[in-house]
C-alpha positions as CSV (number, residue, x, y, z in Angstrom):
1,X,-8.9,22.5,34.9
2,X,-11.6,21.6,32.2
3,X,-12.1,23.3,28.8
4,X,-15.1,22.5,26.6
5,X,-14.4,22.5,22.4
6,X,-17.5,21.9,20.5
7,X,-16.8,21.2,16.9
8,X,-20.1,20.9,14.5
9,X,-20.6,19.3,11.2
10,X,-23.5,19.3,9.3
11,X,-25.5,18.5,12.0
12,X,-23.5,16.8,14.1
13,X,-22.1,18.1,17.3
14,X,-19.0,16.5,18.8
15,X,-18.2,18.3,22.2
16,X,-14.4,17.1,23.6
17,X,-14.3,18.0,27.6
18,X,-10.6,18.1,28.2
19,X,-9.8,17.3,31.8
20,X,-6.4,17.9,32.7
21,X,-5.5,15.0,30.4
22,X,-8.7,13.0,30.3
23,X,-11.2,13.1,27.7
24,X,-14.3,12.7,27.8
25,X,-16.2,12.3,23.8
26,X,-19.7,13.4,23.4
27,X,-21.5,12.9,19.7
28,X,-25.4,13.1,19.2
29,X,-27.7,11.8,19.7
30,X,-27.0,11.0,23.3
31,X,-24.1,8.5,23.1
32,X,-21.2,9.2,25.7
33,X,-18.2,8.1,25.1
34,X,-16.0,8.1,28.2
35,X,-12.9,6.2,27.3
36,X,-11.7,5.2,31.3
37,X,-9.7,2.5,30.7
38,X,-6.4,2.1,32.8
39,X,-4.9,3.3,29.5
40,X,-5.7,6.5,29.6
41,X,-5.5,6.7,33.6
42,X,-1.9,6.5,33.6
43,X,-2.2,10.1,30.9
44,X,-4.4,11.6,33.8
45,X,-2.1,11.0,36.3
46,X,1.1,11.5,34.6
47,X,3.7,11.7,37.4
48,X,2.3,8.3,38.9
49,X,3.2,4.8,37.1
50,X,0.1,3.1,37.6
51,X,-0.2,1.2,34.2
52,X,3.0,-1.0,32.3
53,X,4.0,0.4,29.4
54,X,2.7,-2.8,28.0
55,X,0.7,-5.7,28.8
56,X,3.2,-8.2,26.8
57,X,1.9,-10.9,24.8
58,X,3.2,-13.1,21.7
59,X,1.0,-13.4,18.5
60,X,0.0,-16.6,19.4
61,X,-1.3,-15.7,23.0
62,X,-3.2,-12.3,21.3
63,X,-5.5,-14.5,19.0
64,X,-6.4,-16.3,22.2
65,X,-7.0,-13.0,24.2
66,X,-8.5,-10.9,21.5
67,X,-10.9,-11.1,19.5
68,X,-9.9,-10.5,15.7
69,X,-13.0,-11.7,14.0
70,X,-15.0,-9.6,11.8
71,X,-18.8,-10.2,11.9
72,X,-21.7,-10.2,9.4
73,X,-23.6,-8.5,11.6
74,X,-22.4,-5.5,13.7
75,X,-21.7,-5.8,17.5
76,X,-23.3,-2.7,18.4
77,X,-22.2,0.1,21.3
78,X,-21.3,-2.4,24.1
79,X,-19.4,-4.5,21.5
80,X,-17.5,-2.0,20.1
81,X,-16.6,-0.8,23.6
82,X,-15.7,-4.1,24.3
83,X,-13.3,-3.8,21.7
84,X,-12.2,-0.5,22.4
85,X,-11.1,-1.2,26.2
86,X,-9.2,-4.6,24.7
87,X,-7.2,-2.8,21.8
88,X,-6.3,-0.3,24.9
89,X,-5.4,-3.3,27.5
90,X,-3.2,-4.9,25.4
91,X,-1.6,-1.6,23.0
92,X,1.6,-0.2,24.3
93,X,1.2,3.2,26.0
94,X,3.4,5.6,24.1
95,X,1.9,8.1,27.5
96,X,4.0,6.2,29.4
97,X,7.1,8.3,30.4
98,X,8.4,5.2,30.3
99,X,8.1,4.4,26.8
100,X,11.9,4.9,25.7
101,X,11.7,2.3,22.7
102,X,11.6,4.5,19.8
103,X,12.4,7.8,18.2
104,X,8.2,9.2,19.1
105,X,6.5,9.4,22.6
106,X,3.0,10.2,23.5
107,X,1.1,13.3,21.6
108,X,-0.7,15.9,24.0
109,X,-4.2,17.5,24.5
110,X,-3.5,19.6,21.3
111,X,-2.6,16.6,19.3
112,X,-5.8,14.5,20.3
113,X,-7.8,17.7,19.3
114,X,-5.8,18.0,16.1
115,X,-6.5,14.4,15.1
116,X,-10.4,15.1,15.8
117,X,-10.2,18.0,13.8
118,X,-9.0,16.1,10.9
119,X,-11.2,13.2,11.4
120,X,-14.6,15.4,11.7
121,X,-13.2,17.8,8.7
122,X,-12.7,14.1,6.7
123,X,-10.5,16.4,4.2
124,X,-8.3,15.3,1.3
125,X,-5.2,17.9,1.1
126,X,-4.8,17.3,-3.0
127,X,-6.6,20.3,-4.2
128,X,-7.2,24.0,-2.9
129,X,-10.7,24.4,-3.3
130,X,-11.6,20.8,-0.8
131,X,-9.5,21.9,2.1
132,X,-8.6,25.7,1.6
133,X,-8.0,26.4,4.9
134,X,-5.5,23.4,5.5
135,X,-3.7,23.8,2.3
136,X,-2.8,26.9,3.6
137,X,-1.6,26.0,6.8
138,X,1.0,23.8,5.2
139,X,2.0,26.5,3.3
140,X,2.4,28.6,6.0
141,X,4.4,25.7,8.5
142,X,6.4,24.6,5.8
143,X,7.8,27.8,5.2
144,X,8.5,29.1,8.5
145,X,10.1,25.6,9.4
146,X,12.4,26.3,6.4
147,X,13.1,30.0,7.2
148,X,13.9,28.0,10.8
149,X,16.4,26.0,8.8
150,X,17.8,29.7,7.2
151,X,16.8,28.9,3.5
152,X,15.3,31.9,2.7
153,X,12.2,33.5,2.1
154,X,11.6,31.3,-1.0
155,X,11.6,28.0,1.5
156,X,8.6,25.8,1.7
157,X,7.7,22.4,1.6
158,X,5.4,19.4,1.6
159,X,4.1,16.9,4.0
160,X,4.3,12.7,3.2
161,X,3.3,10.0,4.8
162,X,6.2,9.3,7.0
163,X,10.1,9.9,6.4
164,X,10.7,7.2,4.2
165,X,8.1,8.6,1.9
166,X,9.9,12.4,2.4
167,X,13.4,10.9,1.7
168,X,11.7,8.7,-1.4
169,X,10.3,12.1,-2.6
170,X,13.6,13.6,-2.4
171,X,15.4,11.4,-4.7
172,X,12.6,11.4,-7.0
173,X,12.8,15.4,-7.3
174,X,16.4,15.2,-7.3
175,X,16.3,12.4,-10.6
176,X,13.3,14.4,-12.5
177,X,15.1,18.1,-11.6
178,X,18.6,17.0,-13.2
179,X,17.9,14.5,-15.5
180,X,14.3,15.9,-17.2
181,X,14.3,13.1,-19.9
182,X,14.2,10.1,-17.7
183,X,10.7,11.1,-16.6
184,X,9.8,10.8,-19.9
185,X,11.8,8.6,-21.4
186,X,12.6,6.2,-18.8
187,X,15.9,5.5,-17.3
188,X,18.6,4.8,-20.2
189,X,22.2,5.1,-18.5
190,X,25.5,4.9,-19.8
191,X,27.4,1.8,-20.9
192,X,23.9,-0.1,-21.6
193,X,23.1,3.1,-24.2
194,X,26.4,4.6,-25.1
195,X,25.3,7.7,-26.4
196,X,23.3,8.4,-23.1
197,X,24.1,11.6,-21.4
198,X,24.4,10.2,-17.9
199,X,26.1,7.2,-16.8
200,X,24.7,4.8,-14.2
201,X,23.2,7.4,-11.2
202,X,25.3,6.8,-8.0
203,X,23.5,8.1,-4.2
204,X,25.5,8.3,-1.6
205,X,25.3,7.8,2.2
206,X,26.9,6.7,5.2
207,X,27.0,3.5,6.4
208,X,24.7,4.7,9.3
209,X,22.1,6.4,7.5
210,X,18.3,5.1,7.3
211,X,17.2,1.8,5.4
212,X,14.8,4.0,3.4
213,X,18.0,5.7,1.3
214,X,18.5,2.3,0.3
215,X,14.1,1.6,-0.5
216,X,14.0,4.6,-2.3
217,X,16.8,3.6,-4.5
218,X,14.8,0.6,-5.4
219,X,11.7,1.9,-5.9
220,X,13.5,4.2,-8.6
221,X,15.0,1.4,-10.4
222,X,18.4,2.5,-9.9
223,X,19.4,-0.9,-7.6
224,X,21.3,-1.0,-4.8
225,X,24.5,-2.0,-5.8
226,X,24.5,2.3,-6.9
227,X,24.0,3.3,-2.9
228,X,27.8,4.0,-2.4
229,X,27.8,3.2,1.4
230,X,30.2,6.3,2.9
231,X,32.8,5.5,6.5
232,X,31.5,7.5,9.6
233,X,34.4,8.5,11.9
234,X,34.4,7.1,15.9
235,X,31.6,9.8,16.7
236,X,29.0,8.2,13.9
237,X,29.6,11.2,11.2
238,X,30.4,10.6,7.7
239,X,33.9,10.9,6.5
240,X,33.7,14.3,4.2
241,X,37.6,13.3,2.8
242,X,36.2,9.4,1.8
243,X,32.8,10.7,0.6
244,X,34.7,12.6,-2.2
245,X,37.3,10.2,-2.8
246,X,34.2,7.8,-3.3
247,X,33.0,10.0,-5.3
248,X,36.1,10.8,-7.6
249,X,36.5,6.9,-8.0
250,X,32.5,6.8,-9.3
251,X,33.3,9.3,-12.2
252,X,36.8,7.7,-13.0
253,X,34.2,4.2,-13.7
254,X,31.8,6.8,-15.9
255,X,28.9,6.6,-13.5
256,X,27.3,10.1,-12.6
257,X,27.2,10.8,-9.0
258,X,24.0,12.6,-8.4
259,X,22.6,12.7,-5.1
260,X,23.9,12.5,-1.5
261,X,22.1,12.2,1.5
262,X,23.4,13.9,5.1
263,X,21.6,12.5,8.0
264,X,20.8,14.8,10.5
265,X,20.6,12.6,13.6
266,X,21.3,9.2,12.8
267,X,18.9,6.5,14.3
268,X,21.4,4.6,16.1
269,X,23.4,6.9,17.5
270,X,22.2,10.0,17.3
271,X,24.9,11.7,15.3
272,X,25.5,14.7,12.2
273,X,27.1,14.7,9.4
274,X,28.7,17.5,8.7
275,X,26.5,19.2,6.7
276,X,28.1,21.9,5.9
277,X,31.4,20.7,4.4
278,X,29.2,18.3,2.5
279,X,27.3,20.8,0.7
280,X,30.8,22.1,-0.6
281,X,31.4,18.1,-1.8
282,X,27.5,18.7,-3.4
283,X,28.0,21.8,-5.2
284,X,31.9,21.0,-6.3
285,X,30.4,17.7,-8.3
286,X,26.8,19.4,-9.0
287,X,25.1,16.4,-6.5
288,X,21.9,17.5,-5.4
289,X,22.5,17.6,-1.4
290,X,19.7,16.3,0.9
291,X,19.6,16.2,4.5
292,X,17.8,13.2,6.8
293,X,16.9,15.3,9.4
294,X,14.0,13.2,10.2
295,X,15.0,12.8,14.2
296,X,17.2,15.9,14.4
297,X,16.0,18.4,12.4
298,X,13.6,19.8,15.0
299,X,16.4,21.3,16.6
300,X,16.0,23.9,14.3
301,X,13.5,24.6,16.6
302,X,15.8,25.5,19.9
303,X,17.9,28.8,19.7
304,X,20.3,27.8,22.2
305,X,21.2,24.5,20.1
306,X,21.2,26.8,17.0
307,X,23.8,28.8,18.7
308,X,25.8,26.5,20.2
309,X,25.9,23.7,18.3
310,X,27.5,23.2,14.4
311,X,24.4,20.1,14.1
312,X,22.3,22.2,11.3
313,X,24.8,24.5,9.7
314,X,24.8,24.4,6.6
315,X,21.1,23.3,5.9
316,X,20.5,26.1,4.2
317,X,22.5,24.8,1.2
318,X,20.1,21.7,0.8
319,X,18.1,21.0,-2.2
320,X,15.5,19.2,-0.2
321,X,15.5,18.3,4.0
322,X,13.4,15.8,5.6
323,X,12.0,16.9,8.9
324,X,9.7,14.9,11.2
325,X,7.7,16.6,14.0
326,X,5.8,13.3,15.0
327,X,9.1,12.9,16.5
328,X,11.0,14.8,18.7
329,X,8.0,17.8,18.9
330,X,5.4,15.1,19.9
331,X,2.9,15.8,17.3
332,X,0.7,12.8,16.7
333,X,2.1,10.3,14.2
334,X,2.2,11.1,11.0
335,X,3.5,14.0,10.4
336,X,6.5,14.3,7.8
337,X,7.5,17.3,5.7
338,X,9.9,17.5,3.0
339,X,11.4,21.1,2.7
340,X,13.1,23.1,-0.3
341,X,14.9,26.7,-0.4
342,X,13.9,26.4,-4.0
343,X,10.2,27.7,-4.9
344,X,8.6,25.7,-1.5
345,X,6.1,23.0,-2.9
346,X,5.9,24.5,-6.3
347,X,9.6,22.5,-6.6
348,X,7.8,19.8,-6.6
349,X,5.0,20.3,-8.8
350,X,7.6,21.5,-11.1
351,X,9.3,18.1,-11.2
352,X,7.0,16.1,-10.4
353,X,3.4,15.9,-11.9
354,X,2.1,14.6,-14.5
355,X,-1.5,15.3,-16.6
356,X,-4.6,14.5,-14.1
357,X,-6.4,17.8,-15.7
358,X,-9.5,16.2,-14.5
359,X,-8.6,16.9,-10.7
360,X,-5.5,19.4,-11.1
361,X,-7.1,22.7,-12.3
362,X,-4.2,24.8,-12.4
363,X,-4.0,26.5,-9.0
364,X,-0.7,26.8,-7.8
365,X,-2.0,25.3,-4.3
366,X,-3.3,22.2,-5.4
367,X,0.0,20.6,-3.3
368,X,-1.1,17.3,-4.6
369,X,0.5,17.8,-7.5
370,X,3.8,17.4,-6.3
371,X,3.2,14.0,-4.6
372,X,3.8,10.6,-6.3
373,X,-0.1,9.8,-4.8
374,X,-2.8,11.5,-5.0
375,X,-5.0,11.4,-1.8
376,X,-3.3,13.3,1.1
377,X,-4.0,13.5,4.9
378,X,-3.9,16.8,5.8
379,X,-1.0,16.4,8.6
380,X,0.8,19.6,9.0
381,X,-2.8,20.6,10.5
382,X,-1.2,18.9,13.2
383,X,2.0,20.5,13.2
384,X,0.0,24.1,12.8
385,X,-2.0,23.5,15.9
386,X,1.1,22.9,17.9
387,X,2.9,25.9,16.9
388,X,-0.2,28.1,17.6
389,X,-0.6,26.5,20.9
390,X,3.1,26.4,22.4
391,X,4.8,28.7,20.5
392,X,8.0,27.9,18.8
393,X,9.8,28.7,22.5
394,X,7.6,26.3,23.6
395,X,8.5,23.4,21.4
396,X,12.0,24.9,21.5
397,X,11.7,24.3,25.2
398,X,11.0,20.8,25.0
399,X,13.7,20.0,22.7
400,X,16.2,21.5,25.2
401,X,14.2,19.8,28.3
402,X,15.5,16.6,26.6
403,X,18.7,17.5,25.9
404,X,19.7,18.5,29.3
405,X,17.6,15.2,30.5
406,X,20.1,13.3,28.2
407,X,23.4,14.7,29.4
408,X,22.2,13.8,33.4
409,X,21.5,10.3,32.4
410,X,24.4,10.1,30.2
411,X,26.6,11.0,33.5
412,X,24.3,8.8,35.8
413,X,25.1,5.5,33.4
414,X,28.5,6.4,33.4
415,X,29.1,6.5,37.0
416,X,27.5,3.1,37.6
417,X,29.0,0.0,38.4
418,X,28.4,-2.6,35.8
419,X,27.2,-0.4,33.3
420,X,29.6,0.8,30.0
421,X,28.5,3.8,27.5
422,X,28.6,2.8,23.7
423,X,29.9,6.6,23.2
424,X,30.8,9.3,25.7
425,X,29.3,12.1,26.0
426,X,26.2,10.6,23.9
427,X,25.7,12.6,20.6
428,X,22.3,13.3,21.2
429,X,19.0,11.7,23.0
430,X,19.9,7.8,22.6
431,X,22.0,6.9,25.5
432,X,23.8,3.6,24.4
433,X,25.2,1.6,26.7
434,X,26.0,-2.4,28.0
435,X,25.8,-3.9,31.1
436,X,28.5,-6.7,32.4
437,X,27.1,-8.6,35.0
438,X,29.6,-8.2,37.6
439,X,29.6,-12.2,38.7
440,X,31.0,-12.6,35.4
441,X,32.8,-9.5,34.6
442,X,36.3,-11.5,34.7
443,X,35.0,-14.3,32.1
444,X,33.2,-11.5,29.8
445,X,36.6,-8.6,29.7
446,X,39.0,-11.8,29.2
447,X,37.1,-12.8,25.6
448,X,38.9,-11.4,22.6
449,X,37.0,-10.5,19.0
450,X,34.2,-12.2,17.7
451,X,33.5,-14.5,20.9
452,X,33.3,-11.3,23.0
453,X,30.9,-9.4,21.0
454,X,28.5,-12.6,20.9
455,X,29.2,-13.2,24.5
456,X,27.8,-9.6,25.1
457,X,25.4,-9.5,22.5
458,X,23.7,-12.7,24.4
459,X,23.6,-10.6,27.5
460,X,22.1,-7.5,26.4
461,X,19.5,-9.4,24.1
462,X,18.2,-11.7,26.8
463,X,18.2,-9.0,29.5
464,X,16.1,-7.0,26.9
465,X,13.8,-9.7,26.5
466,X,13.4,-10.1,30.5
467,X,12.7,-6.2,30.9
468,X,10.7,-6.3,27.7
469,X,8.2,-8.7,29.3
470,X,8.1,-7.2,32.3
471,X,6.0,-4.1,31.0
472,X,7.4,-1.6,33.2
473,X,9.6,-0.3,30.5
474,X,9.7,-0.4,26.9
475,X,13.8,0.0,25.2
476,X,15.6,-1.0,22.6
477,X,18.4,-3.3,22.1
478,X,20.6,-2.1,18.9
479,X,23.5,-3.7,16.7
480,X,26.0,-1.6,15.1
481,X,28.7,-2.7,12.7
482,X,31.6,-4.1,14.4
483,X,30.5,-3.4,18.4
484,X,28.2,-6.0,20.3
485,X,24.6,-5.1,20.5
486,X,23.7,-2.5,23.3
487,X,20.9,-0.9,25.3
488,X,19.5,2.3,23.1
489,X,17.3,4.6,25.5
490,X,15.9,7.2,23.8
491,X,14.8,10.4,25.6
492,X,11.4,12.5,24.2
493,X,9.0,12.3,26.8
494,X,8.5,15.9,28.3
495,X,6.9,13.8,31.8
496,X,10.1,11.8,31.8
497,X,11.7,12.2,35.4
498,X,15.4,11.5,35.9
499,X,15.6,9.4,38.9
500,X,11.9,8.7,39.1
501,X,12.0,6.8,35.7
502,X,15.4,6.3,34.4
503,X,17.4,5.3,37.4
504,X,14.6,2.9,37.8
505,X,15.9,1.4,34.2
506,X,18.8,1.0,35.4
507,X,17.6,-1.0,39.3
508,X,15.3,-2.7,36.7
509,X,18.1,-3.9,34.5
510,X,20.2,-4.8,37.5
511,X,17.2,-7.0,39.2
512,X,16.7,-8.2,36.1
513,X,20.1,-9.5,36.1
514,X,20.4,-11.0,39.6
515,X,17.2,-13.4,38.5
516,X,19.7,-15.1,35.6
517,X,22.0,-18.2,36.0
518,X,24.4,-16.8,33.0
519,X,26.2,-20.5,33.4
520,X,23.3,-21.7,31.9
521,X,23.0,-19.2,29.1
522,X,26.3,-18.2,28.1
C-alpha cells in the first residue's frame, strides 16, 4: 500500500512516499533521500526480527567506530549519508518489538509525518499569531484529554518538554496560586521570618514516586529535606492513613503542607495511588493535589479500563495532572501535557507569567505565557494527528492490546521453572520478575537477608549485562527498596507477539544462563 503526502513551503516541495512502513524522502531540487538501512528494514518488515535491537558498544569502542568530529568544511551528500547510515547502525531501534527497556516504544507512520510537519512548519508555539493553527490544536487536545479525565468542560492544559518539566510546572503553579507573594517577594517561610504567613512548604509523595518530585523541589528552592517521602503498601500504593498522619505531624512542627503528588503508574512497578481518597486528604488540609500520570494516565483513554478499573478515579479532583502520550499512545518523543479542571492553560498564565509585553500582546492564546521558557515546540501537533488518525478507540485499543499482552506474559513467567514474579498479578505493563538458576537454586533459597538479596542482585545484573550485549533484546534490570534487583519488561509495542518475542526473553535469559560458571561469579 503506498500513499503520497506532498507538503510545500515557500518553494520548497518535500514529497514523503509512505510504503507500508518505509519511507522514502524526496526535497528539490532532485536529491532523493531513501533511508534503507537495516534500521529501518526491520520497521518494514515488522513481524520478522531481522535487525538486534542494538548493535552494543561502550563509549570507548563508539569513538573508534564513529566518527564524532566536526569539520571546517562540510562533508557534503555522500558524507552526511555516511553519517546517517552510522548514527542508524549503531542507535537502538525503539521499532524493535523487542525493545522492552523503557516506558516508550517505536512512533508510527503518523508520528514520522507529524515530526515532518513540525520540522517543515519550523514553528514556535509561544504566541497565537506565529502558529495559529497549532496553538489551537493544543487547545483543543488538552481539553478533550481533560474531559477524558472527567474535569469538566472548563479542563485544558499545556504541553512541556517532557514529564519532569510538567510535574516542575505543577509545583510551580501550585506555589504562585497559594502563596501569591512569594512570586514577588521571594520565598520567606516561617521560623527564619516569624511574622511570615506560611511556614516552611512541605510536598509530599511516596517513596516510589518519580526523581523529578524531588528536582522540582530543588529548582524551587524549597530543598529536599521538605519532600516528606510517604510508605506504599505490598502492592506499590501510598498509604492514604500515613500520608495524613505525615501530614498532621508537619503542622504540629508549624510547616505548611502544601502540595502532594499521586502517581498514576509508578515507574517501577507500575502501580496507583489511590487517587481518590487522596484528594479527600488534599482538600481536608487545603494541599493542592497533583497526579503523575505520566505512564498511566493514558488509560484515560480505554473505556473498558475506565470501567473496570478504580486506577483514575478521582482525577477529576486534581489541581494539575501530568499526562505523557510519547508513552504508552506511541506518539513520537516529546510529547508531555500538564492538564487543569481550572480555566485550561489560562491557569497557568494566571500564575505564572511575568511582563514580556514586547512578545506577549495580550491574547488569551499566547500559551507561552504560562511556561517558565519561552520558546515552545509545538508537540501536542503530534498528539492531534494521532487522535485524528486512529480515533480515540483506536488508541484506546492499543492501551487494552497491552494490557491483555501483559496478563499472558504475567501467567507465562509464572508458570516457568526458574523464574519468580516480583508481584502477582503484575499491576500494570512492567512484568518484574528473577530468575534462580536452578544448578544453584539450593545455595541461592538457603541465604538469609542482606547476603541473599546481593547474591540475587549479582545474578540478575550480570545476566542483564549478557542479554544486554547480545542485541537481541533490550530490558531493564531494577532495584527497589528492600527486595533484590529484578528483571523489569515493559510492554508498549503494538507488534509485540507473545510467544514470538517474549517467550524468546525468557529461552534467551535461560541460554544466557547455561553459558555462566556462577562458581566463579558468586
Amino acid at each position: 500500500m503506498q500513499r503520497n503526502l506532498k507538503l510545500c513551503c515557500q518553494g520548497y516541495k518535500i514529497s514523503l512516499l509512505i510504503v507500508t512502513h518505509g519511507y522514502t524522502l524526496r526535497c528539490n531540487p532532485g536529491y532523493n533521500f531513501f533511508f534503507s538501512s537495516p534500521f529501518f528494514l526491520d520497521v518494514q518488515k515488522g513481524q520478522e526480527q531481522l535487525v538486534p535491537v542494538v548493535n552494543y558498544h561502550t563509549p570507548e569502542e563508539l569513538y573508534k567506530l564513529f566518527d564524532f568530529t566536526l569539520p571546517n568544511k562540510g562533508v557534503g551528500l555522500e558524507g552526511i549519508f555516511k553519517t546517517i547510515n552510522s548514527t542508524l547502525e549503531y542507535s537502538v531501534n525503539s521499532w524493535n518489538p523487542r525493545f522492552l527497556d523503557k516506558l516508550y516504544a517505536g512512533t508510527n507512520p503518523i508520528g514520522v509525518i507529524s515530526e515532518l510537519l513540525l520540522a517543515v512548519l519550523n514553528s514556535n508555539a509561544h504566541v497565537f499569531h506565529v502558529s495559529p493553527v497549532l496553538s489551537l490544536m493544543e487547545v483543543e487536545v488538552t481539553k478533550a484529554i481533560g474531559q477524558l479525565l472527567n474535569m469538566g468542560e472548563k479542563a485544558g492544559g499545556i504541553l512541556c518538554p517532557g514529564g519532569s518539566a510538567s510535574n516542575l510546572l505543577a509545583m510551580i503553579t501550585a506555589r504562585n496560586k497559594l502563596f501569591p507573594s512569594i512570586k514577588t517577594e521571594g520565598y520567606f517561610p516561617r521560623p527564619f521570618h516569624p511574622q511570615s504567613k506560611y511556614g516552611k512548604l512541605k510536598v509530599f509523595t511516596s517513596i516510589h514516586s518519580h526523581y523529578s518530585i524531588d528536582k522540582a523541589a530543588q529548582v524551587l528552592g524549597l530543598g529536599l529535606d521538605n519532600i516528606v517521602k510517604v510508605p506504599v503498601d505490598h502492592e506499590g500504593k501510598m498509604q492514604v492513613d500515613e500520608l495524613e498522619k505525615l501530614i498532621e505531624l508537619s503542622i504540629q512542627k508549624d510547616e505548611t503542607p502544601f502540595f502532594i503528588n499521586a502517581t498514576a503508574g509508578t515507574t517501577v512497578l507500575g502501580a496507583f495511588d489511590p487517587i481518590k481518597d487522596i484528594a479527600t486528604i488534599a482538600k481536608k488540609y487545603h494541599c493542592w493535589l497533583h497526579v503523575d500520570g505520566s505512564w498511566g494516565g493514558s488509560v484515560a483513554f480505554s473505556d473498558k479500563m475506565m470501567k473496570t478499573t478504580t486506577w483514575l478515579k478521582g482525577s477529576e479532583h486534581a489541581d494539575t495532572f501530568t499526562l505523557n502520550p510519547h508513552k504508552l499512545l506511541g506518539v513520537p518523543l516529546q510529547c508531555s501535557m500538564l492538564l487543569t479542571p481550572h480555566e485550561g492553560h489560562l491557569l497557568f498564565a494566571k500564575s505564572n507569567s511575568s511582563q514580556a509585553d514586547y512578545l506577549f500582546h495580550g491574547n488569551e492564546y499566547d500559551i507561552g505565557a504560562g511556561t517558565i521558557g519561552c520558546g515552545r515546540r509545538p508537540d501536542a501537533t503530534k498528539m492531534f494527528m494521532a487522535w485524528r488518525y486512529y480515533g480515540k478507540d483506536g488508541l484506546g485499543g492499543r492501551v487494552d492490546k497491552a494490557l491483555s499482552l501483559a496478563s499472558q506474559f504475567t501467567s507465562m513467567v509464572r508458570e516457568r521453572k526458574g523464574f519468580k514474579l516480583v508481584q502477582d498479578p503484575s499491576p500494570f505493563l512492567q512484568i518484574c520478575f528473577w530468575f534462580v538458576p536452578p544448578t544453584i537454586e539450593k545455595h541461592v533459597e538457603s541465604l538469609k537477608g542482606k547476603e541473599y538479596s546481593l547474591c540475587l542482585s549479582r545474578i540478575t545484573r550480570h545476566l542483564h549485562q549478557q542479554i544486554r550485549e547480545k542485541g537481541e533484546f533490550l530490558v531493564d534490570h531494577s532495584p527497589l527498596e528492600g527486595i533484590p534487583d529484578f528483571f523489569r519488561v515493559v510492554i508498549n509495542a503494538p507488534t509485540l507477539s507473545l510467544h514470538r518475542d517474549l517467550e524468546r526473553l525468557l529461552d534467551v535469559i535461560e541460554e544466557v544462563n547455561a553459558s555462566v560458571d556462577w562458581s566463579e561469579l558468586l
